[in-house]
py3Dmol code that shows the C-alpha trace and the ligand (Angstrom):
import py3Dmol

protein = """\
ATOM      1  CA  UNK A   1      -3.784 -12.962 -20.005  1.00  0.00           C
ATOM      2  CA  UNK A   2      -5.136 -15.123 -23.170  1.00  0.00           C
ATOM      3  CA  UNK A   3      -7.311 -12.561 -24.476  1.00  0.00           C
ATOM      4  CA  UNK A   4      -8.158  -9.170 -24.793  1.00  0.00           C
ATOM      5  CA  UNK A   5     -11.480  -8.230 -24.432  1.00  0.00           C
ATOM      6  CA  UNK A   6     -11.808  -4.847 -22.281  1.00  0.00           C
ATOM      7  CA  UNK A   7      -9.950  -2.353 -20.699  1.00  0.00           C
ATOM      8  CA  UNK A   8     -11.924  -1.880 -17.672  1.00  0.00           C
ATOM      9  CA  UNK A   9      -9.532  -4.712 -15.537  1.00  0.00           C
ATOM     10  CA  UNK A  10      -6.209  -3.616 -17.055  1.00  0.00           C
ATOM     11  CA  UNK A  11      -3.705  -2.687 -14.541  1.00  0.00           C
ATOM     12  CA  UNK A  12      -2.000   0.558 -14.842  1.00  0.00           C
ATOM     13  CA  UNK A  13       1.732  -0.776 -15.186  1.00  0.00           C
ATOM     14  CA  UNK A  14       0.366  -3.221 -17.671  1.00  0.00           C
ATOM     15  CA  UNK A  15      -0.841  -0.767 -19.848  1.00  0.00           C
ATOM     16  CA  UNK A  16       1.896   1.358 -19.357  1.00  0.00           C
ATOM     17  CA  UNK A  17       3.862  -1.364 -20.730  1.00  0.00           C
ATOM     18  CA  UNK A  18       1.876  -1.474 -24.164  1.00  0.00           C
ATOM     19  CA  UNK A  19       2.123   1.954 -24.600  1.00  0.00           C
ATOM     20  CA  UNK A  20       5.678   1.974 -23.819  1.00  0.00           C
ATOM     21  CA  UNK A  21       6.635  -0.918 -26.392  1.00  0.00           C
ATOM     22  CA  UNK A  22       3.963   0.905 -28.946  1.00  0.00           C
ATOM     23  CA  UNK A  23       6.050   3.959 -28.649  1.00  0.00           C
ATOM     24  CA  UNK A  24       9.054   2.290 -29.361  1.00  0.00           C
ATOM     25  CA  UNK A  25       7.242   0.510 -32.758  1.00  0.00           C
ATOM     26  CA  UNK A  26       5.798   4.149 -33.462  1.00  0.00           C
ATOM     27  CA  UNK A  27       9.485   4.974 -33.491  1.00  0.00           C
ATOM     28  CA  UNK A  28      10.315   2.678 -36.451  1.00  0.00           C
ATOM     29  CA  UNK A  29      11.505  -0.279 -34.630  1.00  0.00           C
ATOM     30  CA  UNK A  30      10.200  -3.733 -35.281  1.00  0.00           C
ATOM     31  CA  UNK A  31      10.659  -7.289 -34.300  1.00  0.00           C
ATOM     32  CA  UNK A  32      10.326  -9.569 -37.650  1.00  0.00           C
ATOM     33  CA  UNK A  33      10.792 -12.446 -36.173  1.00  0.00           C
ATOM     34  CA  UNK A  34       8.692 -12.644 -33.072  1.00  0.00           C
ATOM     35  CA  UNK A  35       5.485 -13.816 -34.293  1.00  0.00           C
ATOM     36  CA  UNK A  36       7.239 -16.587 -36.871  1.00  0.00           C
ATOM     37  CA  UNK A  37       5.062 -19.666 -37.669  1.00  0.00           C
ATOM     38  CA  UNK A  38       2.210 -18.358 -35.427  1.00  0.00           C
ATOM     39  CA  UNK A  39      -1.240 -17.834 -37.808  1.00  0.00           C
ATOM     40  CA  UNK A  40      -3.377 -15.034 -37.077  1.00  0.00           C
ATOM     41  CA  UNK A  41      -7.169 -14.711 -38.567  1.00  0.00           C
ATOM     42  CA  UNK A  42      -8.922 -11.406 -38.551  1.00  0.00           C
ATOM     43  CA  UNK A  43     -12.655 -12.491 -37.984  1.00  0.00           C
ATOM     44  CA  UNK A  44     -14.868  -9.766 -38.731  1.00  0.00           C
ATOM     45  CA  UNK A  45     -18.305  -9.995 -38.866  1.00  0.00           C
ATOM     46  CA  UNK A  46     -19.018  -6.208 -39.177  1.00  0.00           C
ATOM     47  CA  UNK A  47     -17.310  -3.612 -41.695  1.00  0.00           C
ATOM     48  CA  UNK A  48     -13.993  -2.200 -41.004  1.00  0.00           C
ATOM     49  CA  UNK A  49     -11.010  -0.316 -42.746  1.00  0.00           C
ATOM     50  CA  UNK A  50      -8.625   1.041 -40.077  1.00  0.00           C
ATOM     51  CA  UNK A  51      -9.212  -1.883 -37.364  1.00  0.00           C
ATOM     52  CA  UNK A  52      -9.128  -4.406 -39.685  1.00  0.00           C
ATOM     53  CA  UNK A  53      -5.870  -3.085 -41.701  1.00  0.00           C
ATOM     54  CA  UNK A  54      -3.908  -2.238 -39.291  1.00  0.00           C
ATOM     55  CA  UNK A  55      -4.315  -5.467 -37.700  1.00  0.00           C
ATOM     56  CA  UNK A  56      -3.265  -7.708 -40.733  1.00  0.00           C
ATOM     57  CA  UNK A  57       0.437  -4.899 -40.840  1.00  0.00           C
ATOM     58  CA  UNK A  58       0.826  -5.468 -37.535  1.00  0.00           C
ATOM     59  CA  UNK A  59       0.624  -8.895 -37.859  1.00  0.00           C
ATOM     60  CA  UNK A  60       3.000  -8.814 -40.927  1.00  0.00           C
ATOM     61  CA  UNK A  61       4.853  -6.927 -39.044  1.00  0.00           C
ATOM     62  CA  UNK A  62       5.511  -9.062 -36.293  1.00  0.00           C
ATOM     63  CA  UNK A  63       6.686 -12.059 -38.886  1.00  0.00           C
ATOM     64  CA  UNK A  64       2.811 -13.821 -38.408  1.00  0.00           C
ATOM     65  CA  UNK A  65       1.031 -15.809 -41.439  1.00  0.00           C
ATOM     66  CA  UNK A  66      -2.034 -13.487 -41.729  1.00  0.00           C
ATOM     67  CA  UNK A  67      -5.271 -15.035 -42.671  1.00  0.00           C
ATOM     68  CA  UNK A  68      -8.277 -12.379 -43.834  1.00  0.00           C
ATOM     69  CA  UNK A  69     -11.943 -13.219 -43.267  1.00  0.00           C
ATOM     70  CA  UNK A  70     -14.781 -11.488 -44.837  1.00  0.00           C
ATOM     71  CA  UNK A  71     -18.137 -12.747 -43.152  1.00  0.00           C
ATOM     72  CA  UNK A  72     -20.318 -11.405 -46.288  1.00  0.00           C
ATOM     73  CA  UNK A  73     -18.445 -13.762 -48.654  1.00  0.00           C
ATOM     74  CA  UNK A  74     -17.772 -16.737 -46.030  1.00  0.00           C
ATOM     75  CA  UNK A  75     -19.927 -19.729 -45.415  1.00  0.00           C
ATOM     76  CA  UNK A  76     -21.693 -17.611 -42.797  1.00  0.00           C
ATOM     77  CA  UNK A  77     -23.787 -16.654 -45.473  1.00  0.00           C
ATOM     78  CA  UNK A  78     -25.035 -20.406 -45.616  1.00  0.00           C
ATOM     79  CA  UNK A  79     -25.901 -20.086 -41.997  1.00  0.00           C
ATOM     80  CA  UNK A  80     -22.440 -20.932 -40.062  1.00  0.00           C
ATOM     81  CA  UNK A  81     -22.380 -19.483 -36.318  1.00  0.00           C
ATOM     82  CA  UNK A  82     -19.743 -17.609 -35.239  1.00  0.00           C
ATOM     83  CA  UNK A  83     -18.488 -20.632 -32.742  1.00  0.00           C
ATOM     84  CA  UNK A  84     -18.371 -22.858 -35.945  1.00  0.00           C
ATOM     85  CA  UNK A  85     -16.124 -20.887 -37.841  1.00  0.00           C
ATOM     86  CA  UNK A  86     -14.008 -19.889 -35.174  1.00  0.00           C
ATOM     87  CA  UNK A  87     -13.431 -23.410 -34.559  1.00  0.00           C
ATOM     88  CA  UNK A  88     -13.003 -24.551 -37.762  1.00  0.00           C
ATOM     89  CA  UNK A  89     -10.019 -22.134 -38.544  1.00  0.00           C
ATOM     90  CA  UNK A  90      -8.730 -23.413 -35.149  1.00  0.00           C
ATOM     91  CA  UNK A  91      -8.717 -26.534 -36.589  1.00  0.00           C
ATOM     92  CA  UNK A  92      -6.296 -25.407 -39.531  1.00  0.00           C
ATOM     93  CA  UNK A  93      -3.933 -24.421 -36.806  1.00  0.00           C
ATOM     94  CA  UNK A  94      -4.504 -20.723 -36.050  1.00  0.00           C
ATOM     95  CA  UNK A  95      -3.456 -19.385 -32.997  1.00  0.00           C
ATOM     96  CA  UNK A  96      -4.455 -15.768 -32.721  1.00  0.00           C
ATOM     97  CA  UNK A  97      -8.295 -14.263 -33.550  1.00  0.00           C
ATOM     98  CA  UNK A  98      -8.810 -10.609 -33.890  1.00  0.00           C
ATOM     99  CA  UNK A  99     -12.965 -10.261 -33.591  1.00  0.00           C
ATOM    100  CA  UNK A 100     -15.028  -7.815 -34.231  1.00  0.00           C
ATOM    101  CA  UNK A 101     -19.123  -8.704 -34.384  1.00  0.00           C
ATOM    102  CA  UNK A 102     -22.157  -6.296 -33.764  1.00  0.00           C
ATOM    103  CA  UNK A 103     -23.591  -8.104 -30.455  1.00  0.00           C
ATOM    104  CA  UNK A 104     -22.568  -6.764 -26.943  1.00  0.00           C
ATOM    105  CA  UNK A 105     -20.655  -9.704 -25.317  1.00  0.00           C
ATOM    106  CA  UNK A 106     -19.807 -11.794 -28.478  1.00  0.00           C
ATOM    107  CA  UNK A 107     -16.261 -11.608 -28.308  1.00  0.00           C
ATOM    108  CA  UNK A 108     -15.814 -12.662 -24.882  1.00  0.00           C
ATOM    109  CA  UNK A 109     -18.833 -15.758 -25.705  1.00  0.00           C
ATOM    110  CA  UNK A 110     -16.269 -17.012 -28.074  1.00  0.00           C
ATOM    111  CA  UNK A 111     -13.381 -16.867 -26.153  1.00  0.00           C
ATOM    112  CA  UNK A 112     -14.945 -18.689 -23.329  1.00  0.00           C
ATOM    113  CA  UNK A 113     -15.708 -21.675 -26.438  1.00  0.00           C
ATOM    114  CA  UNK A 114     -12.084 -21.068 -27.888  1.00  0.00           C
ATOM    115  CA  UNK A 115      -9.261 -24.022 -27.788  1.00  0.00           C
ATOM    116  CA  UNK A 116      -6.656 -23.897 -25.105  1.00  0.00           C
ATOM    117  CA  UNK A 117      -3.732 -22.082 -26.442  1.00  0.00           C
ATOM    118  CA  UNK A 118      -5.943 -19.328 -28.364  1.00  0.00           C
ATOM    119  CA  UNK A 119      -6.308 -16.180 -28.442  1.00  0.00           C
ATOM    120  CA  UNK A 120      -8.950 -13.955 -28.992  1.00  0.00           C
ATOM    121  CA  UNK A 121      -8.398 -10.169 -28.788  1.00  0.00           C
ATOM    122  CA  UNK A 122     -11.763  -7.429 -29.779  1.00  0.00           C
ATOM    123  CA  UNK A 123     -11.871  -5.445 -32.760  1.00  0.00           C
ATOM    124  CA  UNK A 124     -14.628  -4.102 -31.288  1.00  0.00           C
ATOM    125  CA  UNK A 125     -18.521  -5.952 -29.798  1.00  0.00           C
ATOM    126  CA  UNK A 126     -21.391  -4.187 -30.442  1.00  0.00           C
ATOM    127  CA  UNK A 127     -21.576  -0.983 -28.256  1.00  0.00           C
ATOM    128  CA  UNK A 128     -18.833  -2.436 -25.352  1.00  0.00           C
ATOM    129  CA  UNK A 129     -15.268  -2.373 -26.099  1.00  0.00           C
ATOM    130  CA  UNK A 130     -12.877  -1.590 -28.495  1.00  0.00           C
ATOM    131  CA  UNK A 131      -9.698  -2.364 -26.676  1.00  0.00           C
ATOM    132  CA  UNK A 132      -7.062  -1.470 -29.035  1.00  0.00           C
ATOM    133  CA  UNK A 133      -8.499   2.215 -30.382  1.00  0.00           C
ATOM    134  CA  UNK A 134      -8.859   3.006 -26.151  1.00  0.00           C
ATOM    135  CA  UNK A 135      -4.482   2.105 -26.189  1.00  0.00           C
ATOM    136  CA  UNK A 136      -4.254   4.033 -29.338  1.00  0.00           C
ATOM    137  CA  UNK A 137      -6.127   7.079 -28.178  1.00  0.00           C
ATOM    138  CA  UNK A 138      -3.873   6.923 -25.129  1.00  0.00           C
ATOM    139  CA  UNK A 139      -0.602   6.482 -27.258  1.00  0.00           C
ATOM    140  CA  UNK A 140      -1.639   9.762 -28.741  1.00  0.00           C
ATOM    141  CA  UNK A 141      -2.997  11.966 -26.174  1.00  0.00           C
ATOM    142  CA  UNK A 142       0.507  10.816 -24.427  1.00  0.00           C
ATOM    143  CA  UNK A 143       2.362  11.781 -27.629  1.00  0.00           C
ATOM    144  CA  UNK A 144       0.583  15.273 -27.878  1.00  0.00           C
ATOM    145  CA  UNK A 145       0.811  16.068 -24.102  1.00  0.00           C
ATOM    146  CA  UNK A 146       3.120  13.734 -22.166  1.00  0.00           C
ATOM    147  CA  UNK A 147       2.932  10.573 -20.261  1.00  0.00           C
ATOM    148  CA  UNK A 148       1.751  12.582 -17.459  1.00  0.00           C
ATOM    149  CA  UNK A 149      -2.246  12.857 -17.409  1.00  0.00           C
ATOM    150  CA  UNK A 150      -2.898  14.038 -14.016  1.00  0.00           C
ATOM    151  CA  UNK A 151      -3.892  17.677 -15.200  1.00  0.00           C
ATOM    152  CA  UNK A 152      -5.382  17.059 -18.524  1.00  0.00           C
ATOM    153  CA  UNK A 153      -8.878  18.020 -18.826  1.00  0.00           C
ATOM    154  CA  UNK A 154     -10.060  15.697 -21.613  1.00  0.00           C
ATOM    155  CA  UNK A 155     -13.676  16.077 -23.579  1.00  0.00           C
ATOM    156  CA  UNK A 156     -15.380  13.316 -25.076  1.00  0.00           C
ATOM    157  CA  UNK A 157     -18.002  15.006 -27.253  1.00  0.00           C
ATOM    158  CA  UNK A 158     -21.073  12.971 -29.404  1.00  0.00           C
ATOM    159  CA  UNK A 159     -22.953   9.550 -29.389  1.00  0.00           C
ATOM    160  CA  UNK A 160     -21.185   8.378 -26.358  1.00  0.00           C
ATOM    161  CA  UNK A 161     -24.566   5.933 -25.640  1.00  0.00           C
ATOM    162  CA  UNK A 162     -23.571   3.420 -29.250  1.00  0.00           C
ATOM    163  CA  UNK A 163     -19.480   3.926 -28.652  1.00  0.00           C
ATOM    164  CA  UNK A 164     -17.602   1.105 -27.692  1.00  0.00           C
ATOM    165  CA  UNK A 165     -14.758   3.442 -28.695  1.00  0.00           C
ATOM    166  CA  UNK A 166     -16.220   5.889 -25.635  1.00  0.00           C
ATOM    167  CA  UNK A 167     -16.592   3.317 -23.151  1.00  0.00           C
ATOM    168  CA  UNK A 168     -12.649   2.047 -24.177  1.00  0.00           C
ATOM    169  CA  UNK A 169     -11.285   5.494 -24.023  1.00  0.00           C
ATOM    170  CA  UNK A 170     -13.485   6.220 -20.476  1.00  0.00           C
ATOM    171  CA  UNK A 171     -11.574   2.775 -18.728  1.00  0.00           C
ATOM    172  CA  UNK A 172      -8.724   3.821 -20.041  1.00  0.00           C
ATOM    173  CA  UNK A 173      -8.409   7.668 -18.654  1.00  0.00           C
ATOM    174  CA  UNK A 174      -9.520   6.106 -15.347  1.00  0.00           C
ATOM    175  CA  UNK A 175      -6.599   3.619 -15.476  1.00  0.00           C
ATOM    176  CA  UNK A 176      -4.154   6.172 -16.583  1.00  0.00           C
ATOM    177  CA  UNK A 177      -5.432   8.912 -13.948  1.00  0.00           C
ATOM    178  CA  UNK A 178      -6.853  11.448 -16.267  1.00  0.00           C
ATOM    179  CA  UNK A 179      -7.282  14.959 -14.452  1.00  0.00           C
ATOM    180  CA  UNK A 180     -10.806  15.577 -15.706  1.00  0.00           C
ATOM    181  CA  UNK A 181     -12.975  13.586 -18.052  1.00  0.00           C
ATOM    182  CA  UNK A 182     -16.022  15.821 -19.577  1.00  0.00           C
ATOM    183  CA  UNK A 183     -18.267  14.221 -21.649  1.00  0.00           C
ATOM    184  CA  UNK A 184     -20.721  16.128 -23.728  1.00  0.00           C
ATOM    185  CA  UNK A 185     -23.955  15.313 -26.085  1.00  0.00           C
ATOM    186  CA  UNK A 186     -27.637  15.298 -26.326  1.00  0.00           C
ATOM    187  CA  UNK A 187     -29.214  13.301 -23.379  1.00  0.00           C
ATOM    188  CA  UNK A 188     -30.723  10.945 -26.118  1.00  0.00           C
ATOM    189  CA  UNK A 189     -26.816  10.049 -26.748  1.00  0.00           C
ATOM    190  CA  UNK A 190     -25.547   9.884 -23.452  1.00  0.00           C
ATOM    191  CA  UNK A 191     -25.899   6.350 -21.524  1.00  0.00           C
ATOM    192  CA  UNK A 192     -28.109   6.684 -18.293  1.00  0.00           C
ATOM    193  CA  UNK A 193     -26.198   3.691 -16.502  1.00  0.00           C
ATOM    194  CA  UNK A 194     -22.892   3.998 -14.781  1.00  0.00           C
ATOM    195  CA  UNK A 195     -20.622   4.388 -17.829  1.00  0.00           C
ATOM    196  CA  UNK A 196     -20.051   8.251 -17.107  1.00  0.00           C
ATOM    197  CA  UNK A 197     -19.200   7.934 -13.603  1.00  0.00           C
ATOM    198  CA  UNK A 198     -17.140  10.181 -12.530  1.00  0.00           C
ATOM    199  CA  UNK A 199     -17.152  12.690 -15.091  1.00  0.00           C
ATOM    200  CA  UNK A 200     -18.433  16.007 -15.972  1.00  0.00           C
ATOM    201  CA  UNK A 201     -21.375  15.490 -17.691  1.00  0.00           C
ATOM    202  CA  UNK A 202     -22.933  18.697 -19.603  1.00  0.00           C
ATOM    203  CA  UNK A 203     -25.229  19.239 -22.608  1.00  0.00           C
ATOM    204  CA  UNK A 204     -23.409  22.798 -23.708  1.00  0.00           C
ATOM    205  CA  UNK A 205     -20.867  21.810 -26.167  1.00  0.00           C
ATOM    206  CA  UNK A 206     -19.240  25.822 -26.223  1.00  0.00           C
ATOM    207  CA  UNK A 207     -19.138  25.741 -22.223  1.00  0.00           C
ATOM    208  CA  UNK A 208     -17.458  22.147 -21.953  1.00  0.00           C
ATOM    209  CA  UNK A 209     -14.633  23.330 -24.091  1.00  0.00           C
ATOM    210  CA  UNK A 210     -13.893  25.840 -22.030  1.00  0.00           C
ATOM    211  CA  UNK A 211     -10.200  24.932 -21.314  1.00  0.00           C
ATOM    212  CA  UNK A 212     -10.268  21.071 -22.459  1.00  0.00           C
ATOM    213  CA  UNK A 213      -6.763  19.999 -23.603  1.00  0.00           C
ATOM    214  CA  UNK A 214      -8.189  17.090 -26.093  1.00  0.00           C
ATOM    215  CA  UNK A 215     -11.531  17.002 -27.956  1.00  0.00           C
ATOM    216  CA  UNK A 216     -11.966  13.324 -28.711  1.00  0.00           C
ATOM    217  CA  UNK A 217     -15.336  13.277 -30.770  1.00  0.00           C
ATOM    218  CA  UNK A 218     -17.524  10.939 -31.524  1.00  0.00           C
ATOM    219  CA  UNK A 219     -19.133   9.341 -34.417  1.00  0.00           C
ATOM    220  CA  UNK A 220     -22.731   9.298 -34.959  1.00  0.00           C
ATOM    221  CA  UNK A 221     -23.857   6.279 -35.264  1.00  0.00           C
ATOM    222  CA  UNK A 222     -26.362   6.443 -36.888  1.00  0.00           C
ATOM    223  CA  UNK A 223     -26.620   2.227 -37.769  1.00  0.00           C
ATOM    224  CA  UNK A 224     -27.129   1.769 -34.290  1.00  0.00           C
ATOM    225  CA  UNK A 225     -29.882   4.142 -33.566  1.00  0.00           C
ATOM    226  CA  UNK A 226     -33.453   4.229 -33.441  1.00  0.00           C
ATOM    227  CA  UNK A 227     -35.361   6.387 -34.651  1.00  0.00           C
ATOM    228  CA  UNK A 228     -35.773   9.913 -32.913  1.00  0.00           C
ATOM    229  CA  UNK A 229     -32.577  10.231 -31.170  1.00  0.00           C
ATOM    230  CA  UNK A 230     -31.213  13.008 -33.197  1.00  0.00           C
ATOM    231  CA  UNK A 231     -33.424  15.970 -34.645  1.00  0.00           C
ATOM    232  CA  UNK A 232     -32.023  16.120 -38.024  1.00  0.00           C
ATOM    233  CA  UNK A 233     -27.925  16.137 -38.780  1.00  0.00           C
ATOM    234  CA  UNK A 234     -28.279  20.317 -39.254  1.00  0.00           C
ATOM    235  CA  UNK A 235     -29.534  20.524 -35.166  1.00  0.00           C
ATOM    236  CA  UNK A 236     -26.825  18.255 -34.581  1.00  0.00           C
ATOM    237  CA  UNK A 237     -23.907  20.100 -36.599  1.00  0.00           C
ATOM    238  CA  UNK A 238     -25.080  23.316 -35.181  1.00  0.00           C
ATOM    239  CA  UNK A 239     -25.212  21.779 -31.148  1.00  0.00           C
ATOM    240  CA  UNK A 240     -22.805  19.636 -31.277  1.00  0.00           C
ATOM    241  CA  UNK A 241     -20.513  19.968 -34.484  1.00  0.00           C
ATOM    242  CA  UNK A 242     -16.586  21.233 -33.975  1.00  0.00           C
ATOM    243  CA  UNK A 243     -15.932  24.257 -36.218  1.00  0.00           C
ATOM    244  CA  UNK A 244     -13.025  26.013 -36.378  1.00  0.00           C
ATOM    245  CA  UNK A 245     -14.703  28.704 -33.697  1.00  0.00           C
ATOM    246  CA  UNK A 246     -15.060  26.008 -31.314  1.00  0.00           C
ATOM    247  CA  UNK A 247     -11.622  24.969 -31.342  1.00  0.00           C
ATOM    248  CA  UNK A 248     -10.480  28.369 -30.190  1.00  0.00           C
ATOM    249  CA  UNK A 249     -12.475  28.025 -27.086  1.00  0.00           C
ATOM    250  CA  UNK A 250     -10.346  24.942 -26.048  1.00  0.00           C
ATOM    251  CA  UNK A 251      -7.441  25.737 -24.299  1.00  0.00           C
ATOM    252  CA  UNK A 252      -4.246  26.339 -26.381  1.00  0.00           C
ATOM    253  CA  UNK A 253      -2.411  23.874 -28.132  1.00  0.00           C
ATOM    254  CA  UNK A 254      -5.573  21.271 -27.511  1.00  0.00           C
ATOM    255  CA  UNK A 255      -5.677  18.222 -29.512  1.00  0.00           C
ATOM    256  CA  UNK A 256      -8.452  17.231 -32.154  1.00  0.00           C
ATOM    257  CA  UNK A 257      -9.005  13.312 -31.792  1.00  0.00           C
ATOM    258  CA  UNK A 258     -11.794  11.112 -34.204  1.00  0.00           C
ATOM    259  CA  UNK A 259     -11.371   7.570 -34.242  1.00  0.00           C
ATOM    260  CA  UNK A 260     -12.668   7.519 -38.065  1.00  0.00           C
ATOM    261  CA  UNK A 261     -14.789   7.166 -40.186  1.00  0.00           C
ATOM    262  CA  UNK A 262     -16.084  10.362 -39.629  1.00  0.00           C
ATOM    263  CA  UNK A 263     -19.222  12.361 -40.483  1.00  0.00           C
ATOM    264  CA  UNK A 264     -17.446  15.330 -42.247  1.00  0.00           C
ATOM    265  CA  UNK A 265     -19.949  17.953 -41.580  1.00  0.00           C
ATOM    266  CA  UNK A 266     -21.830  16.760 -39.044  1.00  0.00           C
ATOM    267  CA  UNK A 267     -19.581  15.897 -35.752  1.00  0.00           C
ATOM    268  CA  UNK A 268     -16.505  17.575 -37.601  1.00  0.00           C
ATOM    269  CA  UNK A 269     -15.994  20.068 -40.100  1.00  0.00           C
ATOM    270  CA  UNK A 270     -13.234  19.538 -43.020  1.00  0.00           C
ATOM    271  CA  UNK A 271     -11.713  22.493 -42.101  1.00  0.00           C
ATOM    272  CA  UNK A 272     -11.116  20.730 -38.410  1.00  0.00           C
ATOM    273  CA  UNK A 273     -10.635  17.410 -39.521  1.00  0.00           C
ATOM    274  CA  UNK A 274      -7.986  18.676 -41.830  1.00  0.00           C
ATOM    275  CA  UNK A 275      -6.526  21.849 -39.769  1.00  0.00           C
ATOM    276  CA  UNK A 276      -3.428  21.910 -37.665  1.00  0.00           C
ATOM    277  CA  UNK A 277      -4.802  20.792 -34.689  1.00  0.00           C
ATOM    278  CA  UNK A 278      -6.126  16.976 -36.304  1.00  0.00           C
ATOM    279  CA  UNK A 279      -4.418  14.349 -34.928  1.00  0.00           C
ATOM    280  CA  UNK A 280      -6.733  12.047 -36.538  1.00  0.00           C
ATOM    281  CA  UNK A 281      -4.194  10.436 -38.872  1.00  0.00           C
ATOM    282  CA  UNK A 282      -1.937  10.024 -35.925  1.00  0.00           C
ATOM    283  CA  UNK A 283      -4.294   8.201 -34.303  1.00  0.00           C
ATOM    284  CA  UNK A 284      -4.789   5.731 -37.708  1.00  0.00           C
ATOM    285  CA  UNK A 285      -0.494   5.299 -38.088  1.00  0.00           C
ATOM    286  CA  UNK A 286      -0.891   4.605 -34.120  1.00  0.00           C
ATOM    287  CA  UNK A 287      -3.310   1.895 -34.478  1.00  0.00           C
ATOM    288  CA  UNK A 288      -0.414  -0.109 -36.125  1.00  0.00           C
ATOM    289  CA  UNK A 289       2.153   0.120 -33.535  1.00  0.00           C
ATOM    290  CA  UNK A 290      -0.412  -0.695 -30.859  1.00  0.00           C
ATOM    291  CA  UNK A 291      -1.581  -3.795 -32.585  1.00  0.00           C
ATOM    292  CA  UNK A 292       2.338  -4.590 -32.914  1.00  0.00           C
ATOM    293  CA  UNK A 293       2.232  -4.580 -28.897  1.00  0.00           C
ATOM    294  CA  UNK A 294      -0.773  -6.409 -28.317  1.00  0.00           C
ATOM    295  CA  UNK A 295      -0.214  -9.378 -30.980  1.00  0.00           C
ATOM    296  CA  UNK A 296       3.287  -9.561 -29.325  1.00  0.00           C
ATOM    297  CA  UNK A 297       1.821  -9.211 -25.287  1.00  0.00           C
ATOM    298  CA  UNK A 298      -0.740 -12.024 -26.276  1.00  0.00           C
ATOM    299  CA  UNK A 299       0.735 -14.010 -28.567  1.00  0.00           C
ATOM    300  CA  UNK A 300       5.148 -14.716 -28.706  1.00  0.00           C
ATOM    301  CA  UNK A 301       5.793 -17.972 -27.190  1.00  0.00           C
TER     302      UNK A 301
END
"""
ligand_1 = """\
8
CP
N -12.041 3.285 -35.587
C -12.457 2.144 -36.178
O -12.748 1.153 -35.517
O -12.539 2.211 -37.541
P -12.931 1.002 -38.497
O -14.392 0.705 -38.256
O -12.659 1.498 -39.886
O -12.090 -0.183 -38.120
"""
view = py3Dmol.view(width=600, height=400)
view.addModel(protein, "pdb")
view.setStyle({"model": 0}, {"cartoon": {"style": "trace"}})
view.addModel(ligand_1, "xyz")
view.setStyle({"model": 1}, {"stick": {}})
view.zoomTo()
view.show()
């Protein structure tokens, strides 16, 4: 339990346990003093605002010495690996690395390199995980609808095929016993190995809403695409875009979910992203409190 790298080999109760001590930091609660003389380094090599923030407050948070890294103005630029400057901030005595880099598998490469006594927890790798935005999106759905997810019909909607945030949310409805998990999106979008097992898997956007509870859509990602996936961004919007209209065919009282940055008018209009039924903010204010949890699981002596 050094690192966090997936979801997919959580244990329920353990991630029950997060959420539970992420609820209680959502509260307003802290714990100043638990992370005290341990250094934390957020090591990303590929953009980021929310991941990246919220990780450095929760740190803060928890009483840690934060240390920012920017690859574009590091010495990577001169050619440094990854493994070299991972080890060489070791060397100044950091404990804790939150990673994010653009290659499937680089996150848990480094941790296998990384000294005894750190620890290593993904900001997101490539198109694989994103640990912390699956707990967050589970903090919220749990906050909207209860703890209970045994009858919630939940839609994933978009570019499931370049989502590590997909493939973290899809572990962690299994773990947590989601009801139904629908997934919806062009086939060029949709992965063709076992990622979607055991959901509901449809190309009709207005018939998979039908009764979902939470519409967790996607971004598209458009940086990791080749050529020819999508049509054009109007084909999209008009298949696969969440108006206002499509809302209504969700069940009542369903959640809007986007784990940012978004398209506006492409997956999402404004007038959804900004409507009553957003919880997209929620999910942002969330990302601190689960960070809080994490850096505290992985990291307090
Ligand atoms: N959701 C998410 O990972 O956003 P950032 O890329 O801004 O961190």
């Amino acid at each position: 339990r050094r690192h966090l790298i997936g979801l997919q080999d959580m244990p329920r109760e353990r991630m029950e346990g997060l959420l539970h001590r992420a609820q209680h930091f959502a509260e307003g609660h802290d714990a100043r003093d638990a992370l005290a003389g341990v250094a934390v380094c957020t090591l990303f090599f590929e953009p980021s605002t929310r991941t990246r923030l919220s990780f450095q407050l929760a740190a803060q948070r928890l009483g840690a010495d934060v240390l920012g890294f920017d690859a574009s103005t590091s010495s990577t630029s001169k050619g440094e690996t990854a493994l070299d400057t991972l080890r060489t901030i070791e060397a100044m005595g950091v404990r804790g690395f939150i990673v994010r880099h653009k290659e499937d598998g680089a996150v848990a490469e480094l941790a296998a390199h990384a000294a005894e006594g750190t620890s290593l927890l993904n900001a997101g790798d490539g198109r694989s995980a994103h640990p912390t935005q699956g707990l967050l999106d589970m903090l919220t759905l749990r906050q909207a609808k209860g703890a209970d997810f045994s009858k919630l019909k939940v839609l994933i909607v978009g570019d499931v095929k370049h989502s590590r945030v997909a493939r973290s949310d899809l572990h962690a409805l299994r773990v947590l016993g989601a009801g139904e998990i629908r997934v919806c999106g062009p086939a060029s979008l949709l992965p063709d190995d076992d990622t979607l097992r055991g959901c509901v898997v449809s190309h009709d956007f207005d018939a998979a809403l039908e009764g979902a509870d939470a519409l967790m859509m996607l971004r598209l990602q458009r940086e990791r695409m080749e050529d020819g996936l999508v049509n054009s961004l109007e084909d999209y919007h008009r298949d696969y875009g969440l108006t206002r209209s499509r809302v209504l065919r969700a069940a009542p009282g369903a959640v809007v979910m986007h784990p940012g940055p978004m398209n506006r008018g492409v997956e999402i209009t404004d007038e959804v992203a900004d409507g009553p039924e957003s919880w997209v903010l929620r999910q942002v204010a969330n990302g601190v409190a689960v960070r809080m949890a994490v850096l505290e699981d992985l990291l307090r002596r």
